[in-house]
C-alpha positions as a Markdown table, in Angstrom:
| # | Residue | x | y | z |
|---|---|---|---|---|
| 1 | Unk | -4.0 | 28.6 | 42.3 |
| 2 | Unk | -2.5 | 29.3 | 39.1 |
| 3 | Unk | -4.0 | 27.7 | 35.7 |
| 4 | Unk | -1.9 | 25.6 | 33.5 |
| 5 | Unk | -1.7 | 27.4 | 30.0 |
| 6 | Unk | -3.8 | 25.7 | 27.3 |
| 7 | Unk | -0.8 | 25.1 | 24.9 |
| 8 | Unk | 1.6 | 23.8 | 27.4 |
| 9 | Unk | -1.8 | 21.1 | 27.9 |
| 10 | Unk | -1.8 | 21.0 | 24.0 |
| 11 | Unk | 2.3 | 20.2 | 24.2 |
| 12 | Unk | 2.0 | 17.6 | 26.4 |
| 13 | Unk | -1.3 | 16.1 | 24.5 |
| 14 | Unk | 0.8 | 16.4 | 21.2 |
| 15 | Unk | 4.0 | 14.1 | 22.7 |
| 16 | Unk | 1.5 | 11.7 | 24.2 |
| 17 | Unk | 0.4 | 10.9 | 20.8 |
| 18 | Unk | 3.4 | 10.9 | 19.0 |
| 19 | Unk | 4.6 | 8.5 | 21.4 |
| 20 | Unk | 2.1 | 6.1 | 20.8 |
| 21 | Unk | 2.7 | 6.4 | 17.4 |
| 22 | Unk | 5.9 | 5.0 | 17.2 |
| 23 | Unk | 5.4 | 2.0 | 15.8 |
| 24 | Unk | 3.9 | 2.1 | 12.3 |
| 25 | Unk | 1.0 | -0.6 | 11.4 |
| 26 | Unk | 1.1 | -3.2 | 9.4 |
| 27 | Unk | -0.6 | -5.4 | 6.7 |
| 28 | Unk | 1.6 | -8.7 | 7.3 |
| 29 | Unk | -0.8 | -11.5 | 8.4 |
| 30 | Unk | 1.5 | -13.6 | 10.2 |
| 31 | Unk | 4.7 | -13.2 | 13.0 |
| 32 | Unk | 7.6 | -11.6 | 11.6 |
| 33 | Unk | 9.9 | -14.6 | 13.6 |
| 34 | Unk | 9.3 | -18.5 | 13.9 |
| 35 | Unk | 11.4 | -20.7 | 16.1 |
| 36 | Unk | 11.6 | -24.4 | 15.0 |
| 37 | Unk | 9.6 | -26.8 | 16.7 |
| 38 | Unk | 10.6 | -29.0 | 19.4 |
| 39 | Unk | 11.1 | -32.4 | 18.6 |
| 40 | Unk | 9.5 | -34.8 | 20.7 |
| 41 | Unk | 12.2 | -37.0 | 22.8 |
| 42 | Unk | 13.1 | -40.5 | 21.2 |
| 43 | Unk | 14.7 | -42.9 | 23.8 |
| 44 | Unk | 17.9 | -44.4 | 21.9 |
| 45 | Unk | 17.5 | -47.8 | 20.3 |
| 46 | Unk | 20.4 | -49.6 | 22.0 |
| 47 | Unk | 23.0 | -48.0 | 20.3 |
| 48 | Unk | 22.1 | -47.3 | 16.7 |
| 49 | Unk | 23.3 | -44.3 | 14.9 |
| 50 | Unk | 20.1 | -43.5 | 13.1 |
| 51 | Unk | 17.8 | -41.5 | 15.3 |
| 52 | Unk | 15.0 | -39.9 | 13.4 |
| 53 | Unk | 14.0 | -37.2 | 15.6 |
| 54 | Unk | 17.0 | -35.3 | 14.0 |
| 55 | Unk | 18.1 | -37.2 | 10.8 |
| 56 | Unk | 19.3 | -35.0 | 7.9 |
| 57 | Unk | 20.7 | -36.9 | 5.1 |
| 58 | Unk | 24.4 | -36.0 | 4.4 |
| 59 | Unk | 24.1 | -35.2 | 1.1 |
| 60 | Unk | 20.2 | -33.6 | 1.2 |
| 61 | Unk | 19.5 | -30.0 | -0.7 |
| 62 | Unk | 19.8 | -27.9 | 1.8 |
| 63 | Unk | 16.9 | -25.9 | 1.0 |
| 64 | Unk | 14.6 | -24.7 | 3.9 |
| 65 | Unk | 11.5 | -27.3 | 4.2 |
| 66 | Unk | 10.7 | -27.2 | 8.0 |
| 67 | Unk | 9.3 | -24.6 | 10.7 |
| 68 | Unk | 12.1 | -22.0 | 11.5 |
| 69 | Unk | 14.3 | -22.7 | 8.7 |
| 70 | Unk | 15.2 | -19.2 | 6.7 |
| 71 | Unk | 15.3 | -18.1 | 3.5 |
| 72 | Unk | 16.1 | -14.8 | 1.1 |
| 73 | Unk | 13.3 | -12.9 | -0.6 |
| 74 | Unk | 14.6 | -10.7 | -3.0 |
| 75 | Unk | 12.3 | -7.9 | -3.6 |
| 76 | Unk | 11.8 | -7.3 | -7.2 |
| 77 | Unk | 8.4 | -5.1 | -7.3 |
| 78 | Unk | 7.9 | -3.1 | -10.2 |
| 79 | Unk | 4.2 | -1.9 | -11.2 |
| 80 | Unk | 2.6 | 0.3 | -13.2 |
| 81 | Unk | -1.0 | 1.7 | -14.7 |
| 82 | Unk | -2.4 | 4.0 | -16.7 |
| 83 | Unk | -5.8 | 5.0 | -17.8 |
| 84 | Unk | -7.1 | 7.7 | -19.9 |
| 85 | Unk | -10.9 | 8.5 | -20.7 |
| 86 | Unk | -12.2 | 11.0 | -23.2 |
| 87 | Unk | -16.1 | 11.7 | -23.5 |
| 88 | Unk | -17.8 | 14.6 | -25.5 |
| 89 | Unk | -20.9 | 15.8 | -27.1 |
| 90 | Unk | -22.3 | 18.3 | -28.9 |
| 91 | Unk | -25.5 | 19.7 | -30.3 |
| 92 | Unk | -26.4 | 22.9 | -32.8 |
| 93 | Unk | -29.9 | 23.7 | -33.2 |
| 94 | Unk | -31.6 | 27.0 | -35.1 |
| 95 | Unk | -34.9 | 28.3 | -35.6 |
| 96 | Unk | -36.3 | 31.2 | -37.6 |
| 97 | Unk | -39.6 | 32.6 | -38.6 |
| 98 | Unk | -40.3 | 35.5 | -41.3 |
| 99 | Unk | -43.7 | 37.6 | -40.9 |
| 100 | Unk | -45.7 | 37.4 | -44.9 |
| 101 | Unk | -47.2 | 39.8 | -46.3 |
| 102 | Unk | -50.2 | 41.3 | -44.0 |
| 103 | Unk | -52.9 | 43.1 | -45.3 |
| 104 | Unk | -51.1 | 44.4 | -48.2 |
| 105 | Unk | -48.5 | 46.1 | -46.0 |
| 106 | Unk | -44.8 | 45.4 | -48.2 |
| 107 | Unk | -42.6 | 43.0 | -46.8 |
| 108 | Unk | -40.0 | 45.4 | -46.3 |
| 109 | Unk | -41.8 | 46.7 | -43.5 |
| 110 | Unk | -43.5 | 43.2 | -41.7 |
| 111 | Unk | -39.5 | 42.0 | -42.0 |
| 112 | Unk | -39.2 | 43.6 | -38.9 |
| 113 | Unk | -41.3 | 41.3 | -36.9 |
| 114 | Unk | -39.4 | 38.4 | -38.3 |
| 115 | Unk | -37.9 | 36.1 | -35.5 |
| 116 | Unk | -34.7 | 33.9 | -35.6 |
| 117 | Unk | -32.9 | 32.3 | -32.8 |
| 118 | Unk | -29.5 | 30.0 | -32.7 |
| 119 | Unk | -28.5 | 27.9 | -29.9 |
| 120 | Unk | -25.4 | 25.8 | -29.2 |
| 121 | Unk | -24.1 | 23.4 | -26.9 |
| 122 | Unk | -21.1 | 21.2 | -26.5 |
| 123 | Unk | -19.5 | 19.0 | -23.9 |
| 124 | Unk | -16.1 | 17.8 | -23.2 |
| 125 | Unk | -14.3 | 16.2 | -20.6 |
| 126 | Unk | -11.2 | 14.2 | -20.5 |
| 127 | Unk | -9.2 | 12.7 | -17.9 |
| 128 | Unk | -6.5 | 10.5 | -17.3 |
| 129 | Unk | -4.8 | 8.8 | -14.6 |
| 130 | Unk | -1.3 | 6.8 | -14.4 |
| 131 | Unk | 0.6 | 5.5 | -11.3 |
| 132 | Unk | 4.3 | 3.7 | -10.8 |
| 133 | Unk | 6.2 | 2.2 | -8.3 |
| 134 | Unk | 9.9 | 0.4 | -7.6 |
| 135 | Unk | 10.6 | -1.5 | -4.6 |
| 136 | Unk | 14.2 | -3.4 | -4.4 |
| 137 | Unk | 15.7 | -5.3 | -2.0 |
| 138 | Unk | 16.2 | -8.3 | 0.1 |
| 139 | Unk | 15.2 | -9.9 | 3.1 |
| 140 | Unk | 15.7 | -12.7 | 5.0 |
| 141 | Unk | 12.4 | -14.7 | 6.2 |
| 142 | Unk | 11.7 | -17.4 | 8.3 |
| 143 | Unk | 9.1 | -20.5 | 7.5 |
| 144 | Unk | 6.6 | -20.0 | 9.8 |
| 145 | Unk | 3.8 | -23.0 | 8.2 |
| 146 | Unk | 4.2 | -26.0 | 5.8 |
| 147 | Unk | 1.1 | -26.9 | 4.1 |
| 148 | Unk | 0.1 | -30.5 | 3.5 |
| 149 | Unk | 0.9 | -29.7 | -0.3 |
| 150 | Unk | 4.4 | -28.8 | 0.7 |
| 151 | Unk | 4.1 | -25.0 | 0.3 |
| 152 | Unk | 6.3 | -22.5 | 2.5 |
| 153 | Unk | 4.2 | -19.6 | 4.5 |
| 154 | Unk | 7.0 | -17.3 | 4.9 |
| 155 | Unk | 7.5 | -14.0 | 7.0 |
| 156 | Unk | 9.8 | -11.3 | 8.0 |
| 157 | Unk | 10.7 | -8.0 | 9.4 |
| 158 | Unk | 13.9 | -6.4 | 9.4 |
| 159 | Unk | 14.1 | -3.0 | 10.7 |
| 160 | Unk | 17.2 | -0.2 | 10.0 |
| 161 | Unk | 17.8 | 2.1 | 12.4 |
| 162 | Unk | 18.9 | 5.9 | 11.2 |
| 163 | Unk | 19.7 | 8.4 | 13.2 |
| 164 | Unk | 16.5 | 9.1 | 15.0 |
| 165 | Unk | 14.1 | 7.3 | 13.0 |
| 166 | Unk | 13.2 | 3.0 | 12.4 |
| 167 | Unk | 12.4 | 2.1 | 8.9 |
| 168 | Unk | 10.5 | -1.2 | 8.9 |
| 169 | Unk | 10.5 | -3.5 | 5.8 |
| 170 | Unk | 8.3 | -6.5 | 6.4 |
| 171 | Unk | 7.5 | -9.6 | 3.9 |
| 172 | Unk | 4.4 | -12.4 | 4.3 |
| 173 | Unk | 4.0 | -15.1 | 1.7 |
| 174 | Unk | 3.5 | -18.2 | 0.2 |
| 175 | Unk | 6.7 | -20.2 | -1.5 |
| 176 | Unk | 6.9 | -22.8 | -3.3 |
| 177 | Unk | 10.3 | -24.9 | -2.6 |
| 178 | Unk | 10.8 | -25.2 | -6.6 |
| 179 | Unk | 11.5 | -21.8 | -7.2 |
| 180 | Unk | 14.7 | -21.3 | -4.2 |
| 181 | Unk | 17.1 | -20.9 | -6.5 |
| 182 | Unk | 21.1 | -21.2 | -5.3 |
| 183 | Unk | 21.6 | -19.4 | -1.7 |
| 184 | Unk | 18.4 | -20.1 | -0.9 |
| 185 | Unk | 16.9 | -16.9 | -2.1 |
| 186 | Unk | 13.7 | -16.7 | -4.2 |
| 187 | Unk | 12.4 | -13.9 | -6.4 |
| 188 | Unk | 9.1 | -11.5 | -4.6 |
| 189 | Unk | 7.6 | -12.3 | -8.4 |
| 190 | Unk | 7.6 | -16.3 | -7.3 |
| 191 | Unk | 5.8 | -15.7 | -3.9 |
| 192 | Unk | 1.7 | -16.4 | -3.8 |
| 193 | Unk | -0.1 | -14.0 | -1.6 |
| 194 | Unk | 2.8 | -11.9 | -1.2 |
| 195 | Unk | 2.2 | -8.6 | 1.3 |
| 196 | Unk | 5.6 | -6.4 | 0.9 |
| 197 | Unk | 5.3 | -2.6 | 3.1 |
| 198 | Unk | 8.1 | -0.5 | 3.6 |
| 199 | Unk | 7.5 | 2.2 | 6.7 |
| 200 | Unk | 9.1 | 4.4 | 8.6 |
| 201 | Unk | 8.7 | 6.2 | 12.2 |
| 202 | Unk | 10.6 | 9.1 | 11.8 |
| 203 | Unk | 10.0 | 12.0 | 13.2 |
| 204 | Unk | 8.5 | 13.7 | 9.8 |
| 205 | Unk | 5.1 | 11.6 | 11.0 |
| 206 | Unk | 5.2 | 13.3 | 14.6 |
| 207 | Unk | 5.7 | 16.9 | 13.4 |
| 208 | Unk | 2.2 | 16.7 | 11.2 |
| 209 | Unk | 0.5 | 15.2 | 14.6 |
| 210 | Unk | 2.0 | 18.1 | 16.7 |
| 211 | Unk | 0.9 | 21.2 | 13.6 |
| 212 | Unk | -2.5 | 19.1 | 13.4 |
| 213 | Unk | -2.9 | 19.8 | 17.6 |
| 214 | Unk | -0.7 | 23.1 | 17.1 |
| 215 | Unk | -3.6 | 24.7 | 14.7 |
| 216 | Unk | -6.6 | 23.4 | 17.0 |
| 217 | Unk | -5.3 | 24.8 | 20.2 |
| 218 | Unk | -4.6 | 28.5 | 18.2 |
| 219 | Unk | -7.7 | 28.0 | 16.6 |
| 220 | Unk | -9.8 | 28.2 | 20.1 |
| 221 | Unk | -7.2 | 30.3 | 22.4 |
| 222 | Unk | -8.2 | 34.2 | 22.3 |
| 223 | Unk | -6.0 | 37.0 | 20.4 |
């Protein structure tokens, strides 16, 4: 009986995990999709118009207010920092002693002995630190929660499809109905609690699994 090379075992291992890899985590707190709820049956009242189960007024704003209605978030995220820190110190110190006159032996001869010493010692250190970033786009979300104050939780996912490789841009939140402007679309700036990711399974992630297995196996097979 013949045994299976290690690498074709470390092959196999290495698509195994890439596999189950394929769908990028999240931070997004609630479900990406919300259906509207069902409304309760109302038996008709002997042939009035008005039934209140499903009454929108003709002439209401048309802006989302109820479980499953949608809305656009336009993504408008732009941050930056900076920090710099600068610290130092620094200390000079001498010492020096001259031998006297000994015995009546001249001074240009006890100079010898004489002593003097000179130390020195600074510190310095600087560091600094900045970081930027620019997220744009938009997004369509659905209202998965109405407070009792009248606040929208909101949340979304859209994914893109390219070539081999899903990007996933996903959106959680809380909206107040003031700020939906005309379209329905609010700013990212306006949302409470906002969670925006942007992620991607492309196959760039499952080559640095498959090098990360690739240098273990070598690292243990013999010459």
């Amino acid at each position: 009986m013949k045994c299976v090379p290690a690498i074709v075992i470390g092959s196999l291992l290495a698509v195994l995990l890439a596999g189950c890899a394929s769908v990028p985590e999240t931070i997004i707190q609630h479900p990406s999709s919300t259906m509207p709820q069902q409304q309760a049956a109302v038996a008709p009242s002997n042939g009035a118009i008005f039934q209140a189960s499903a009454y929108r007024p003709m002439f209401e704003d048309r802006r989302p207010r109820l479980v499953g209605d949608i809305l656009t978030i336009a993504i408008n995220e732009r941050t930056s920092a900076g920090k710099t820190a600068a610290d130092s110190a620094s200390k000079t110190g001498s010492v020096s002693f001259a031998a006297p006159t000994l015995f009546g032996v001249p001074s240009t001869t006890t100079a010898k002995a004489s002593l003097s010493a000179t130390s020195s010692n600074k510190f310095e250190d600087k560091g600094s630190a900045s970081s930027s970033n620019t997220f744009s786009g938009t997004i369509t979300v659905t209202v998965a929660q109405v407070l009792s104050n009248g606040n929208l939780v909101v949340a979304g996912e859209k994914q893109v499809a390219l070539d081999k490789g899903v990007e996933y841009v996903r959106f959680s939140g809380v909206v107040n109905p003031d700020t939906v402007g005309a379209g329905n679309v609010v700013s990212s700036t306006q949302v409470a609690d906002a969670r925006v990711e942007y992620r991607t399974n492309s196959r760039i992630d499952k080559a640095e699994i498959m090098s990360q297995l690739t240098r273990f196996f070598l690292s243990i097979l013999p010459m």
